[in-house]
N, C-alpha and C positions, 0 to 999 in steps of 0.2 A: 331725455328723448321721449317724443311721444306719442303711441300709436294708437290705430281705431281698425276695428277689428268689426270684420262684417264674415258673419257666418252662422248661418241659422239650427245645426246641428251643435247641442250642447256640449258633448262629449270631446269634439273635435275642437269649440271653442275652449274647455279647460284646456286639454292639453297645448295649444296655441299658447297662452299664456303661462303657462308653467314652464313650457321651453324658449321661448321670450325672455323669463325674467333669466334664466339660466345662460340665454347667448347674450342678454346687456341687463346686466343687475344693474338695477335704478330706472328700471325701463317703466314709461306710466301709461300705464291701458287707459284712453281718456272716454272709453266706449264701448261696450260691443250691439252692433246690432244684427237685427236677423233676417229684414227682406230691402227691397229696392226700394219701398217706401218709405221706409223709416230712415233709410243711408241718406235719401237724398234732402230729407228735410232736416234732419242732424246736421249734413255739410251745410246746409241755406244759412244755419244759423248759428255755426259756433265756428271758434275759428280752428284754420286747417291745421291737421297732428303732421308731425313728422312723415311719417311714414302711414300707409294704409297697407292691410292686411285683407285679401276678400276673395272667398270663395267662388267661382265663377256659378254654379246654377244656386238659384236662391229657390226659398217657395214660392214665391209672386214671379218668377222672371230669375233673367241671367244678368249677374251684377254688371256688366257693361251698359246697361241702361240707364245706373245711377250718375254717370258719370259725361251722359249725353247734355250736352246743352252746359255744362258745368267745367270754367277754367279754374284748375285746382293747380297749388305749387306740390301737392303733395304727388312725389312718385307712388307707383302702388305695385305690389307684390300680392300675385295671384298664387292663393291654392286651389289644389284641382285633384278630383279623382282619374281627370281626363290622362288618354293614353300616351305616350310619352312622342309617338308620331304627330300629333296634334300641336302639342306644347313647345316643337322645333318648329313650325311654322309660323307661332306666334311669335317666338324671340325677338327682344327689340334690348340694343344695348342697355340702355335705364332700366329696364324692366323685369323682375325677375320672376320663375313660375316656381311651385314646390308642390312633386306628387304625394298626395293622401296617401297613408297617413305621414302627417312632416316628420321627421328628419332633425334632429339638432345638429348636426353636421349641416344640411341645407338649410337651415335656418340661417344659422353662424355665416356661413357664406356668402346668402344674398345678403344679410346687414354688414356686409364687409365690402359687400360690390354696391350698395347704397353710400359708405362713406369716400369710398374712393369718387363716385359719380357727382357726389351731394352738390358739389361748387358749381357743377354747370346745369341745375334745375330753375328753371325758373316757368310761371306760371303758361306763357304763349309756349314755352319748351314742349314744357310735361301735355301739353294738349295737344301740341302736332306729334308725342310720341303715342300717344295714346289712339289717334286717328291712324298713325302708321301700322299699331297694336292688329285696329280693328280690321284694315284694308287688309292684312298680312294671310287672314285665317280663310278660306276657302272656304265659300257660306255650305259647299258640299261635308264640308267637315267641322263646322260649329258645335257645338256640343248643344244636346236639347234638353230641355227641360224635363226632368223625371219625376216629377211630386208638384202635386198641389196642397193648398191648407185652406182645407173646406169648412164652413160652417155646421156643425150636428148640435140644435139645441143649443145650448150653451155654451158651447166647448169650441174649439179650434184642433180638428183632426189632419194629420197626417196622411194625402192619402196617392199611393205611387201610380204611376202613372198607365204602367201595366194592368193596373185594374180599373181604367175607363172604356168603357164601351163607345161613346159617343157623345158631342155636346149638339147642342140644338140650339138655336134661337127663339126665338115668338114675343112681339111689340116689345121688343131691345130689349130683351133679358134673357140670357145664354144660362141655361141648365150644363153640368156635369147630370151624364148619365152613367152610374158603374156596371157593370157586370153583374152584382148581385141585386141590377134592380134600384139600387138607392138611388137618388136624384138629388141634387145640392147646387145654388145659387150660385155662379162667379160674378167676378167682378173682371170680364173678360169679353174682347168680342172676340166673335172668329176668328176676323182678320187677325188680329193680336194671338189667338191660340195657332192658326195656320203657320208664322212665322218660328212658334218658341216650339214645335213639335215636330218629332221628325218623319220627312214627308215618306218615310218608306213604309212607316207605319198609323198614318193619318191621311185623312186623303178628303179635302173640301167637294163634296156628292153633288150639295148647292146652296144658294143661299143662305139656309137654314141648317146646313147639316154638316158638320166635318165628325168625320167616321173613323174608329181602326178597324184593322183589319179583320180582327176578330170577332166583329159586331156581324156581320156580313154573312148569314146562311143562304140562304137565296138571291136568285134575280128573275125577273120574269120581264120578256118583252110586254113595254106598253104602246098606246095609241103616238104616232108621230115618231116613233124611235127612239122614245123615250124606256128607262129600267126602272121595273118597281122591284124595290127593295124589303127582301125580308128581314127584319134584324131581332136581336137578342141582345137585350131587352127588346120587347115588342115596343115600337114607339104608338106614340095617341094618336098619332093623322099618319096618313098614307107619305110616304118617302119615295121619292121618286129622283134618277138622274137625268139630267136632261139629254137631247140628242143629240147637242154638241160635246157636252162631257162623256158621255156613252162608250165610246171608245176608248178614250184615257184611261175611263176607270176600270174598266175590263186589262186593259193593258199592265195597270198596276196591280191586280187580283193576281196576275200570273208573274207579277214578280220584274218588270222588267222597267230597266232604267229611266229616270227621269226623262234626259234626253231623247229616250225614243219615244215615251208615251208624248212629250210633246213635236215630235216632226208629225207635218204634213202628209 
């Protein structure tokens, strides 16, 4: 039997496979990988394992995106550090969840509710489950993305998500700004960071700026009912919200639900 194993935390990946080989000795790891990018061009090009194993937030994105646009026979069994109220929402018969850290006990079980299931996968199956997967979770309760993997010099750092200040654009290229000041290149736009972050603690200012909370010392009325924004880090050009989001963003400063910051 043959699995592929998507999880970008190594620690979590040995143990994966050490209790793997324990609930189906003879079991063949035919993979592990560690973001959305690398899962989806490994599926493009080799053929599908048994079973998939994958942790839902990756460092690039949440692994539900490897799997967009892609009909796969393989069922997939999600681990998750996510909270156990979430992971009932998700349930879908095929498909099994297992809370961080796994469990051999639930390991052994979801590979046992895979062999009972296995006869009626098939590849149009497993993709209308997996759209049922996605439709099931209430985008209020997705799980967000908490780490990015920044470029410093030479290296590939870890760096969480708690410690960004703000990202910015300028002629299509989005800076991470942290808190300490440092500055690092994504491979991200806004829109793309607006969706994978959670809006209670991000909040798209304009164009150019999706902010947390923390960034935010001041505000000062501007010309036209426009906010000028003090932040920390100090940004290079003036930040400004405009006098249509004006409202909103005052609204979400003090905390208060989506839904009201968006009525009329």
């Amino acid at each position: 039997m043959t699995f592929l194993l998507i999880e970008d935390e190594y620690p979590a990946a040995e143990r994966l496979q050490r209790l793997l080989h324990q609930a189906a000795p003879g079991a063949e790891v035919v993979a592990v990988l560690q973001s959305v990018a690398a899962a989806r061009q490994w599926l493009a090009t080799h053929p599908a394992p048994d079973l998939i194993l994958s942790d839902i937030q990756l460092s690039d994105g949440l692994s539900f995106e490897i799997f967009e646009g892609l009909v796969l026979p393989s069922p997939i069994v999600f681990t998750t550090a996510y909270d156990e109220y979430a992971i009932k929402a998700f349930r879908v018969r095929s498909i099994d969840y297992l809370l961080k850290p796994v469990k051999l006990a639930d390991l052994q079980a979801a590979l046992a509710k895979f062999h009972d299931l296995r006869a009626s996968f098939s590849a149009p199956e497993s993709a209308q489950r997996l759209e049922r997967l996605l439709d099931s979770l209430p985008l209020t309760s997705r799980p967000y993305k908490t780490r990015f993997l920044v470029n410093s010099g030479a290296q590939l750092l870890p760096l969480d998500v708690a410690q960004v200040a703000y990202f910015c654009t300028r002629h299509e290229l989005t800076t991470l700004v942290a808190r300490d000041g440092h500055r690092f290149v994504l491979d991200y736009t806004l829109e793309q960071l607006e969706r994978l972050l959670d809006p209670g603690h991000f909040y798209r200012a304009n164009r150019q700026l999706l902010l947390h909370l923390s960034a935010v010392r001041r505000l000062h009325p501007h010309f036209n009912g426009k906010l000028k924004l003090d932040l920390h880090p100090a940004a290079s050009e003036e930040m400004l919200v405009s006098r249509g989001k004006a409202a909103g963003f005052k609204a979400w400063l003090e905390g208060e639900p989506a839904a009201v910051r968006a009525a009329p």
